[in-house]
Backbone bond lengths (Angstrom), bond angles and torsions (degrees), N, CA, C in turn:
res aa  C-N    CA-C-N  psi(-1)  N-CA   C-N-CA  omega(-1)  CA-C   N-CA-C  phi
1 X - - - 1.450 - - 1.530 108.25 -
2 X 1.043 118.62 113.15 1.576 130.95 170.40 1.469 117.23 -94.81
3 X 1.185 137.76 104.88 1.092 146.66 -144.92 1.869 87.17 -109.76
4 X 1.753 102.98 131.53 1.972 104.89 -160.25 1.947 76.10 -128.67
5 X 1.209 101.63 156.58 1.197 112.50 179.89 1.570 100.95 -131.80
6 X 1.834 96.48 97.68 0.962 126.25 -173.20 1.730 122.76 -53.64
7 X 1.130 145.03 148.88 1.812 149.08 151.42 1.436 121.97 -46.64
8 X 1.180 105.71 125.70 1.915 89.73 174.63 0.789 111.78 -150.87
9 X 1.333 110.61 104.83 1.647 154.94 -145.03 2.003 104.06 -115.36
10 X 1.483 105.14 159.93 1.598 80.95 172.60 1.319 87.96 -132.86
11 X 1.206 110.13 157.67 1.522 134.77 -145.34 1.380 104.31 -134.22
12 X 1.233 138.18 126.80 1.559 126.67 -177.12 1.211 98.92 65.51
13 X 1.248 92.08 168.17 1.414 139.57 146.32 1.893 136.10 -90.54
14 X 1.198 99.67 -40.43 1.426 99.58 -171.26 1.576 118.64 -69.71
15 X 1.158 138.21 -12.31 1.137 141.80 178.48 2.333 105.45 -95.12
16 X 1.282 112.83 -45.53 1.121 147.33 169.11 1.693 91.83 80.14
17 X 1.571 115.67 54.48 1.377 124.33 177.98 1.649 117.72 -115.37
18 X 0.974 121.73 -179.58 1.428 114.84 158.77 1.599 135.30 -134.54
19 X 1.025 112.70 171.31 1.586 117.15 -150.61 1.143 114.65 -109.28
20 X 1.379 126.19 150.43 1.561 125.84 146.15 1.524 120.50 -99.81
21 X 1.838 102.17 137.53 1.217 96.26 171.78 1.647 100.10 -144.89
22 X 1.531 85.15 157.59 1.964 95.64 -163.48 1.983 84.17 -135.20
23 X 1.525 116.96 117.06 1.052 125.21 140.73 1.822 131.58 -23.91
24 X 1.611 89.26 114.07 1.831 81.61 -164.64 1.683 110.56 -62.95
25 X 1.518 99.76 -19.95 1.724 118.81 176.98 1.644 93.67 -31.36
26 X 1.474 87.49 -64.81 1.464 97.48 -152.64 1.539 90.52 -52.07
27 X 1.580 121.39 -81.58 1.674 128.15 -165.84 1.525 113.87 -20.39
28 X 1.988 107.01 -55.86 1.502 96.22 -176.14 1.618 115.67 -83.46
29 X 1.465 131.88 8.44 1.484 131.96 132.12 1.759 133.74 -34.22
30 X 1.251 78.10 -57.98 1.208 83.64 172.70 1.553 151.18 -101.76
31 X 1.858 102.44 -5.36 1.118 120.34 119.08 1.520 132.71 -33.59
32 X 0.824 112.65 -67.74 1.823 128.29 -171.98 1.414 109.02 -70.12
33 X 1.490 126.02 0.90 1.048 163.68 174.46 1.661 117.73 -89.02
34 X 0.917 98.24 -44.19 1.781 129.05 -175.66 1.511 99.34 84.07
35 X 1.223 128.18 58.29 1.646 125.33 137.30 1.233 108.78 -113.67
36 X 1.358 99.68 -177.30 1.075 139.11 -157.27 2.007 110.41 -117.09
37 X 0.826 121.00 54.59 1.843 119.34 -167.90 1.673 104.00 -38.81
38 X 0.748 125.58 140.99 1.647 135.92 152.46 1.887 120.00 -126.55
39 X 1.052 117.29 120.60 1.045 94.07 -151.78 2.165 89.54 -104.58
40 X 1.206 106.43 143.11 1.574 147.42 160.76 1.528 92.46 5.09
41 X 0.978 139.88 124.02 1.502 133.94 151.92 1.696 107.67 -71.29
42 X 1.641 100.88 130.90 1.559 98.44 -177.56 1.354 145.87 -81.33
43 X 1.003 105.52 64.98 1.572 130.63 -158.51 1.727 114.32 -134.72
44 X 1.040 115.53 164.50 1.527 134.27 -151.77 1.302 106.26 -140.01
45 X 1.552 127.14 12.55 1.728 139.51 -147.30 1.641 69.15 -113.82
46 X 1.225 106.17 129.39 2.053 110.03 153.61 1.697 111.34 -80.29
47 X 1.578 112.77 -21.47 1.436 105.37 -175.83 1.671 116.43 -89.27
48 X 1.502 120.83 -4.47 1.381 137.49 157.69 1.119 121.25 -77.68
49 X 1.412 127.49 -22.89 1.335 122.41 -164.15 2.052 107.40 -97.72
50 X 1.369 101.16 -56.92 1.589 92.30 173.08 1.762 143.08 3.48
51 X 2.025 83.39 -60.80 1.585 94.07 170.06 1.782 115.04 -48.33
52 X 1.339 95.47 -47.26 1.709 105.14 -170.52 1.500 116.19 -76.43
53 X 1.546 110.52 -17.31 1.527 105.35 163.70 1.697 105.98 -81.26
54 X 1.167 122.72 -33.28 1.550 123.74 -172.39 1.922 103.86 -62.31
55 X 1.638 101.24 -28.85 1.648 81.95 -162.54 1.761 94.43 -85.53
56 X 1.034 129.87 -24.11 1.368 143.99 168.34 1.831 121.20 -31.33
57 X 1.340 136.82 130.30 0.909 132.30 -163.28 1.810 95.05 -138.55
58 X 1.210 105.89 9.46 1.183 121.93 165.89 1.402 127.85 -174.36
59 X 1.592 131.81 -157.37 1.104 115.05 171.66 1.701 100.73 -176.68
60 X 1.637 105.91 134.86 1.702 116.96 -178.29 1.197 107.29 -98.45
61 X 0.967 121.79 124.31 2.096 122.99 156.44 1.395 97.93 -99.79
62 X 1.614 133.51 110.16 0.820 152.03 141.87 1.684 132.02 -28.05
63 X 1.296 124.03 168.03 1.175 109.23 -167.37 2.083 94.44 -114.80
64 X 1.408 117.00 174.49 1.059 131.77 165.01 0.981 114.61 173.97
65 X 1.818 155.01 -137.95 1.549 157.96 -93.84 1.914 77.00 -138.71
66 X 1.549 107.45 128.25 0.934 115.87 -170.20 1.380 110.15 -85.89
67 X 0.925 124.51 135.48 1.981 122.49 -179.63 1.380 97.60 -50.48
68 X 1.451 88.89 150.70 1.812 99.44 175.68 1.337 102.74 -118.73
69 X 0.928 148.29 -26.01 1.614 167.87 -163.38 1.349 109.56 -65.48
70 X 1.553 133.31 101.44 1.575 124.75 -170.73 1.955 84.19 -109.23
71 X 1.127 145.31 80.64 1.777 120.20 160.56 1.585 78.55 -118.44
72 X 1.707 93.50 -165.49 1.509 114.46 -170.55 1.717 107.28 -58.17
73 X 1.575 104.19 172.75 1.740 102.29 -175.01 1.508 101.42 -47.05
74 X 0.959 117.11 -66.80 1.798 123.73 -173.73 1.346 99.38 -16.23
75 X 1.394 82.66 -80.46 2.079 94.33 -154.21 1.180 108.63 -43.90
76 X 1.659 117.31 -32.21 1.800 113.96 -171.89 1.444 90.75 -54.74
77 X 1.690 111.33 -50.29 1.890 108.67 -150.20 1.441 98.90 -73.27
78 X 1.087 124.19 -19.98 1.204 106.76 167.41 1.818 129.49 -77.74
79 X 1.134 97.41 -36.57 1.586 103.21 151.93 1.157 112.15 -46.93
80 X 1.680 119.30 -73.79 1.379 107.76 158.97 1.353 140.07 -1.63
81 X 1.117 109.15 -67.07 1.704 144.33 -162.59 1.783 90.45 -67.32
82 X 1.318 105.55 -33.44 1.806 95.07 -143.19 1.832 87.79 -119.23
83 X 1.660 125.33 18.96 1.065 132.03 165.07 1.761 105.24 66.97
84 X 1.561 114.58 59.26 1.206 138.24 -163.14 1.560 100.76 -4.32
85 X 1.147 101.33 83.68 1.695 113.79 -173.67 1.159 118.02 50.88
86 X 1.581 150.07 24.51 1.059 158.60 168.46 1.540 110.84 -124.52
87 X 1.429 108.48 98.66 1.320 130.41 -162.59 1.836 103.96 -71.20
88 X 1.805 121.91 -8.36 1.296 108.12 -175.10 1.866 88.90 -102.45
89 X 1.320 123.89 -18.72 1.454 97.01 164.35 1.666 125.52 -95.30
90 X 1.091 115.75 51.72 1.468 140.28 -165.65 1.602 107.99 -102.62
91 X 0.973 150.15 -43.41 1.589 169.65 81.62 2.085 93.22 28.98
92 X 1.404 93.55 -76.53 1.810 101.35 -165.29 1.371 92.43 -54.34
93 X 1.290 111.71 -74.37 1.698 122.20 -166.36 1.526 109.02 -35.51
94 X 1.455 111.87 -49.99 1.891 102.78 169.81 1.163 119.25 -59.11
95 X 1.095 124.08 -63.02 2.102 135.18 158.12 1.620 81.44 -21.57
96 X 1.413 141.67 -145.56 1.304 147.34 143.77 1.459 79.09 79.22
97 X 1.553 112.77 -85.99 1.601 96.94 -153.84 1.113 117.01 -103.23
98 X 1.447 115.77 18.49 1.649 118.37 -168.74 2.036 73.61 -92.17
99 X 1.680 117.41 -30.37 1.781 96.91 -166.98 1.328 101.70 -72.04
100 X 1.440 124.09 -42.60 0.947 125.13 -157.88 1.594 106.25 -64.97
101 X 1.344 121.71 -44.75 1.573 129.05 -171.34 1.878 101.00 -58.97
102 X 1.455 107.76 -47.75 1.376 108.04 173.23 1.578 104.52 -60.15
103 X 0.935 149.10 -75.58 1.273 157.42 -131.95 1.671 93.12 -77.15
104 X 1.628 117.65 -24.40 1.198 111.29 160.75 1.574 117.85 -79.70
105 X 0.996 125.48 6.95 1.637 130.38 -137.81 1.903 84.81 -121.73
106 X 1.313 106.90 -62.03 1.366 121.55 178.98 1.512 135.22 -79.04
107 X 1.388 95.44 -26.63 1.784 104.35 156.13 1.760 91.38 95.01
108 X 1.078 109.03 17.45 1.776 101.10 170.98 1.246 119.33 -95.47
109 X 1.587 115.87 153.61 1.466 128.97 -173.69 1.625 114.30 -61.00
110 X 1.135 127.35 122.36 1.162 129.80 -171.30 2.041 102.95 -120.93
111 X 1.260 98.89 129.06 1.564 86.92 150.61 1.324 126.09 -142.35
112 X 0.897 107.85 139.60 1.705 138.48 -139.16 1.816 86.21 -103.74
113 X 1.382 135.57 136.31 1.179 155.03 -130.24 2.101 110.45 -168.46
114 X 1.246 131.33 91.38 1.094 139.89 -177.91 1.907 107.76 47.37
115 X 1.241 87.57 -104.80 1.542 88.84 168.24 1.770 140.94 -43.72
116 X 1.547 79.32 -43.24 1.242 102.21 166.55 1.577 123.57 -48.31
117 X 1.254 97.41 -48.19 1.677 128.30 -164.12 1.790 88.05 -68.95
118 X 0.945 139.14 -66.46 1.602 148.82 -171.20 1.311 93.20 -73.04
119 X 1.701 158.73 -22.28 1.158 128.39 -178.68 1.861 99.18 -82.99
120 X 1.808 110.92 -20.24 1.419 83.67 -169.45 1.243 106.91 -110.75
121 X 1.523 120.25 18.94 1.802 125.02 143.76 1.304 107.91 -62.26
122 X 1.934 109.59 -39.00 1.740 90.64 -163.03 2.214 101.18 -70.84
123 X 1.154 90.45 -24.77 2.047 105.70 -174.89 1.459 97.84 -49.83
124 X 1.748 110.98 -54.76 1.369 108.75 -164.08 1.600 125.92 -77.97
125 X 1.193 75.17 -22.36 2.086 91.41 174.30 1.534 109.65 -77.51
126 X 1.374 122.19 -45.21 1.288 125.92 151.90 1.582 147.10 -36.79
127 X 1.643 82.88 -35.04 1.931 99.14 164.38 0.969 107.62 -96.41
128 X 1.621 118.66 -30.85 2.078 101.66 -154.42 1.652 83.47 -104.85
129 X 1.467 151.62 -22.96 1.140 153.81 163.99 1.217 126.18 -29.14
């Protein structure tokens, strides 16, 4: 089980809700791979998420909109944090490092994917910094 930390984007209008979406790229990768994808429950709660790191035997950070933000580790993660000035990836970007901080927490294989890859340089420069 590879646990993907899904996008959540809003889609329509008629519901006036929002969505998750996980690239099938990614799913049949990692299938063809021999996992299993599960993708992120969409939430920002640390006391909801646990279950879904426990069933996990790994974990993807996906790629998307490349940080633009060069200051010290902080300021990136806080850019980070605050959806590098784009208030609808603000939601993902916390998800992002609440997996990554666990996945440091628990000692599981993570792979980190464009964006992905730079939120958990800005994580690691931030802790070991």
């Amino acid at each position: 089980m590879i646990l993907v930390s899904p996008r959540v984007e809003k889609k329509g209008s008629e519901l006036g809700d929002l969505y998750i979406s996980l690239s099938v790229k990614y799913q049949r990768a990692l299938t063809q791979a021999g996992g299993v994808p599960l993708a992120m429950p969409a939430t920002i709660s640390p006391a909801s998420l646990p279950s879904a790191w426990a069933a996990a035997t790994g974990s993807c950070s996906p790629g998307a909109r490349t940080l633009t933000r060069a200051f010290t580790p902080m300021d990136r993660l806080r850019a980070c944090a605050d959806g590098d000035g784009d208030p609808r990836r603000r939601p993902t970007d916390l998800r992002e490092l609440m997996l990554i901080d666990e996945v440091f927490r628990q000692r599981k294989p993570l792979l980190a994917i464009c964006r992905g890859h730079q939120v958990l340089n800005v994580l690691w420069a931030a802790r070991w910094c």
